[in-house]
C-alpha positions in Angstrom: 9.2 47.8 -21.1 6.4 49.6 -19.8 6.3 54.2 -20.5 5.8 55.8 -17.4 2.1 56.4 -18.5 0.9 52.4 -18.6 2.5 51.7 -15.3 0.9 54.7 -13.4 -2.6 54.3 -14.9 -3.0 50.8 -14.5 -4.1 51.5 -10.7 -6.6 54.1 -11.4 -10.3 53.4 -10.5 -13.4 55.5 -10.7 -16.1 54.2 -9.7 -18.5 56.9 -11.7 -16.9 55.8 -14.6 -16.6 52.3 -14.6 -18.4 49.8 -16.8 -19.1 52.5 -19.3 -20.5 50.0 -21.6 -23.0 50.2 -24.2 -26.1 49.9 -22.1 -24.4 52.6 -19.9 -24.8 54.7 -22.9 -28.4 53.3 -23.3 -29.1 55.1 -19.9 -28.4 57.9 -20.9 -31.0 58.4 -23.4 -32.1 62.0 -23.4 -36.2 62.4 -23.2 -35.9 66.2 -24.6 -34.7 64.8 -27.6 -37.6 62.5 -28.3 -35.9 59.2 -27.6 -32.9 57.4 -27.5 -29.3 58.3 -29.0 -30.5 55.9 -31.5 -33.2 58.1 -32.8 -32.4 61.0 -35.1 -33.5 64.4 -34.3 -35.7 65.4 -37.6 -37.5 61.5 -37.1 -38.2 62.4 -32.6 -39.1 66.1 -34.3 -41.6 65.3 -36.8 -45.3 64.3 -35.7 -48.0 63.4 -37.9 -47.7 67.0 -39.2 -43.9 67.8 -39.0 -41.9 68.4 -41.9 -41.2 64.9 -43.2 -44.3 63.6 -42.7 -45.4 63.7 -46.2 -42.4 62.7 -47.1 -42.7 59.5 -45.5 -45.9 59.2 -46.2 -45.2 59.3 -50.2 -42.9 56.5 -49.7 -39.4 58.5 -49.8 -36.7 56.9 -48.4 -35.2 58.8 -46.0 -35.6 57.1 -43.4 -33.4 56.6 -39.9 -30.4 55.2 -41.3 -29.8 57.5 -44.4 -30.3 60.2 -42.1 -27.2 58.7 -40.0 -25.1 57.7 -42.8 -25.3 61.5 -43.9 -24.4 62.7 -40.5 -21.7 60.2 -40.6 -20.3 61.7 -44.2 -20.7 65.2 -42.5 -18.8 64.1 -39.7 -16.1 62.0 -41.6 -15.7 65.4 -44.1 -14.9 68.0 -41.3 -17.8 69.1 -40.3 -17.9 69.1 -36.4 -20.0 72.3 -35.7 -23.4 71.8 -35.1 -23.3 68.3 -34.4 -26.2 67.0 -32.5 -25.7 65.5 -29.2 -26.9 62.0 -30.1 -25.1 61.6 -33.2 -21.9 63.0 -31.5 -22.3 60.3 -28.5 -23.7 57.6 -30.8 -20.6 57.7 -33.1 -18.2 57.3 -30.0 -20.4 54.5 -28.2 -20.6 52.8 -31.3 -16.9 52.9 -31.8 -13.8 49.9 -31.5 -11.3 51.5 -32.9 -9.6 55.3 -32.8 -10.5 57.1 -36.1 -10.7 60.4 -37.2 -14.4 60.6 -36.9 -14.7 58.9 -33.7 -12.7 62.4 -32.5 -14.7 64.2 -34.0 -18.0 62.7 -32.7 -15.9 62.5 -29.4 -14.8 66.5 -29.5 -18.1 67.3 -30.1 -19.8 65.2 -27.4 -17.6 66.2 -24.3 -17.6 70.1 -25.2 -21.6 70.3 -26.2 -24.0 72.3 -24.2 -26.4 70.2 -23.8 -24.5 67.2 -22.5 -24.6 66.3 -18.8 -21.5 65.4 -16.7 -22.9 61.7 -16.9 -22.9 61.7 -20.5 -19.3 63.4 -20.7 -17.6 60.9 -18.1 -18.8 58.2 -20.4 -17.4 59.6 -23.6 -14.1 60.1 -21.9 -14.2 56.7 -20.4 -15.1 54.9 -24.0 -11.8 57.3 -25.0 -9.4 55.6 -22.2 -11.0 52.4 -23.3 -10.4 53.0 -27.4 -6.7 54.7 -27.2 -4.7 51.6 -26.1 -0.8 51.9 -24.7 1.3 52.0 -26.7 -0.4 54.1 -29.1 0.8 53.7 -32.3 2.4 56.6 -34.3 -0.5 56.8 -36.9 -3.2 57.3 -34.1 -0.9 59.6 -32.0 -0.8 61.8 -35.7 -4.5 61.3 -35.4 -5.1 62.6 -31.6 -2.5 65.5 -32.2 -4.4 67.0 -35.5 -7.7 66.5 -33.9 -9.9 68.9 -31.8 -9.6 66.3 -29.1 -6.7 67.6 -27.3 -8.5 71.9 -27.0 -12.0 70.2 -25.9 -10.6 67.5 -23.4 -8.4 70.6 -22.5 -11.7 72.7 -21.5 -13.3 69.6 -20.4 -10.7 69.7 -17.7 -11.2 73.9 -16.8 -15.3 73.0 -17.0 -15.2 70.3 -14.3 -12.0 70.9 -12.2 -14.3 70.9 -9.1 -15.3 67.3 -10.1 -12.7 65.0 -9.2 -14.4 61.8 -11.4 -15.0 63.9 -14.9 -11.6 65.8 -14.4 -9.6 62.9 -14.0 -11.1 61.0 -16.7 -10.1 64.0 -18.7 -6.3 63.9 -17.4 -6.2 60.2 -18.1 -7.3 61.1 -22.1 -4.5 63.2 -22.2 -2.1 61.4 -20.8 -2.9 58.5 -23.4 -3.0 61.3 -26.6 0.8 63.0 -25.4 2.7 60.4 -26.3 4.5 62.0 -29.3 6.2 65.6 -29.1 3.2 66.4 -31.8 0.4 65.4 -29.1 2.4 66.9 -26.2 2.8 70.4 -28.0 -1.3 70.3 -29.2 -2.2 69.9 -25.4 0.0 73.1 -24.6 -1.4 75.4 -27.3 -4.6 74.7 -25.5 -3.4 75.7 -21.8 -2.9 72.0 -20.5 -0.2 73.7 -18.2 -2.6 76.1 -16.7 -5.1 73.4 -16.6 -3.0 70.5 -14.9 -1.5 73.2 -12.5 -4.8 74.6 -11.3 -6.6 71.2 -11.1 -3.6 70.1 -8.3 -4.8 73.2 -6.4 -8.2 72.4 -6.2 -7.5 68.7 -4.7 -4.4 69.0 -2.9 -5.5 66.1 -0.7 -6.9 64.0 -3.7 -4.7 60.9 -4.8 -5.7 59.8 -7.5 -6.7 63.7 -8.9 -2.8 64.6 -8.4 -1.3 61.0 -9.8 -3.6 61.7 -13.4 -2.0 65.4 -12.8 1.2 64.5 -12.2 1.2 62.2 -15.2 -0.1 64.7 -17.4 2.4 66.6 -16.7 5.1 64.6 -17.4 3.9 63.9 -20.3 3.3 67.5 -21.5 7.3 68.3 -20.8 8.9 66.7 -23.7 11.1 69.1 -24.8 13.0 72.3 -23.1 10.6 74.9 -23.9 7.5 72.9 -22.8 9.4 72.4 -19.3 10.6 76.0 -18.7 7.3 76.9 -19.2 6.3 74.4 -16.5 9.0 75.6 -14.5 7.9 79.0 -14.9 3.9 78.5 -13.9 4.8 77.1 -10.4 4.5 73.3 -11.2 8.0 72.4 -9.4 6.1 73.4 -6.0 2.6 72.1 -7.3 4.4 68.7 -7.4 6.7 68.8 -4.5 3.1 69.5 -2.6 1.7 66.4 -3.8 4.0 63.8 -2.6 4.0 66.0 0.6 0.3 65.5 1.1 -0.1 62.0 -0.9 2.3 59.5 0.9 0.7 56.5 -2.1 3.4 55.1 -4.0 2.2 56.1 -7.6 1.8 59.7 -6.4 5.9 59.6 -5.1 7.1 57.6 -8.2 5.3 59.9 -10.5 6.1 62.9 -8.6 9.7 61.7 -9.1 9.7 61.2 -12.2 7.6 64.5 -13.0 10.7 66.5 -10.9 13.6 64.7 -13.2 12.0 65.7 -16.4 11.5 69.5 -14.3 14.6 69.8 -12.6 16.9 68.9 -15.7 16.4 72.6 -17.1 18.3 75.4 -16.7 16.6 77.3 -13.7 14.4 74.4 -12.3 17.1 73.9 -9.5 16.9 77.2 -8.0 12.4 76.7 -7.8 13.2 73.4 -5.8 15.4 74.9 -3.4 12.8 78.0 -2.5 
């Protein structure tokens, strides 16, 4: 049988985000870097005079790939800070599978300064893409010890006024919450806050408060996670969306989102006001 989660997110469409494929990501090719996510940094950097030149010229070998396959050892041993922005996207367009440094490259991508909305939609949308229902209790370890759940978490604060990027960001969420483990790593990050304030900024927007309402029943998993819910308003924040969204996904979830809510001490009295 089908979790709540596959059954509400098989309807979703944005069409920003669609057909994020790999010659999306070749369109996004950055000229201030010097070319293409392809090309490394130090090789776009370095002219006839630059700092590798003699290297080259001497016959050394490193060249374009072993320049990759160290950021990729970087990367794969932890270290996430700094990462350029083409590595970071490269390693998640170049991705078919969920793996630790795909999260990495993926963390690092989304919460960069550099990157544009355009190139963050298309990370997130490679993510929906890559973490396939049901996820599978090693990659729901994965997601929950990653930095994925804090950045897609900011992702969500950064763009709450736009309704394609923050919804891409609720749907990654929803897909990483699976297990108590991934649930709980969303709420240390203020996915409560986040969920609640991005259903007050579209009140009106379907498919913004379906990905909410989702997330949020995904985030209550066990009593504490719910009073806290309960506690921050979201009883009203989802009795307002089926008011204003009449769609069926929006009154199913929004149902579903109240019996997980309403089943805690507390809860009854919030739906009654």
């Amino acid at each position: 049988a089908e979790s709540p989660a596959e059954s509400g997110l098989h309807f979703l469409s944005f069409p920003r985000a669609k057909d994020m494929t790999s010659d999306t990501f070749a369109a996004r090719r950055r000229p201030e870097t010097g070319g293409g996510y392809g090309q490394s940094n130090l090789k776009a950097g370095t002219g006839k005079g630059g700092a590798w030149a003699g290297y080259h010229n001497q016959g050394g070998a490193y060249n374009q790939g072993a320049q990759q396959q160290h950021q990729q050892h970087q990367l794969t041993n932890g270290a996430t800070a700094n990462i350029p922005l083409p590595a970071a996207v490269r390693g998640v367009e170049e991705a078919s599978a969920v793996t630790e440094y795909v999260l990495r490259c993926a963390s690092a991508a989304i919460e960069h300064q550099q990157a544009t909305q355009q190139e963050v939609e298309a990370v997130l949308s490679k993510l929906c893409s890559l973490i396939t229902l049901p996820v599978s209790p090693q990659v729901s370890q994965m997601l929950a010890n990653s930095a994925l759940p804090s950045a897609v978490v900011r992702t969500i604060r950064r763009y709450q006024n736009e309704a394609p990027c923050a919804a891409l960001a609720c749907v990654v969420a929803v897909k990483s919450t699976g297990s108590t483990e991934g649930a709980a790593s969303h709420i240390r990050a203020g996915a409560l806050d986040e969920v609640n304030n991005l259903m007050d900024v579209h009140p009106s927007h379907g498919g913004v408060q379906n990905v909410s309402l989702l997330m949020l029943a995904g985030l209550v998993k066990d009593n504490a996670a719910a009073r806290t819910a309960v506690a921050s308003g979201s009883v009203n924040r989802v009795l307002k969306a089926m008011e204003l969204t009449t769609g069926r996904e929006v009154q199913s979830n929004g149902l579903a989102a109240l019996r997980l809510l309403l089943g805690q001490r507390g809860a009854t009295r919030a739906f009654i006001k």
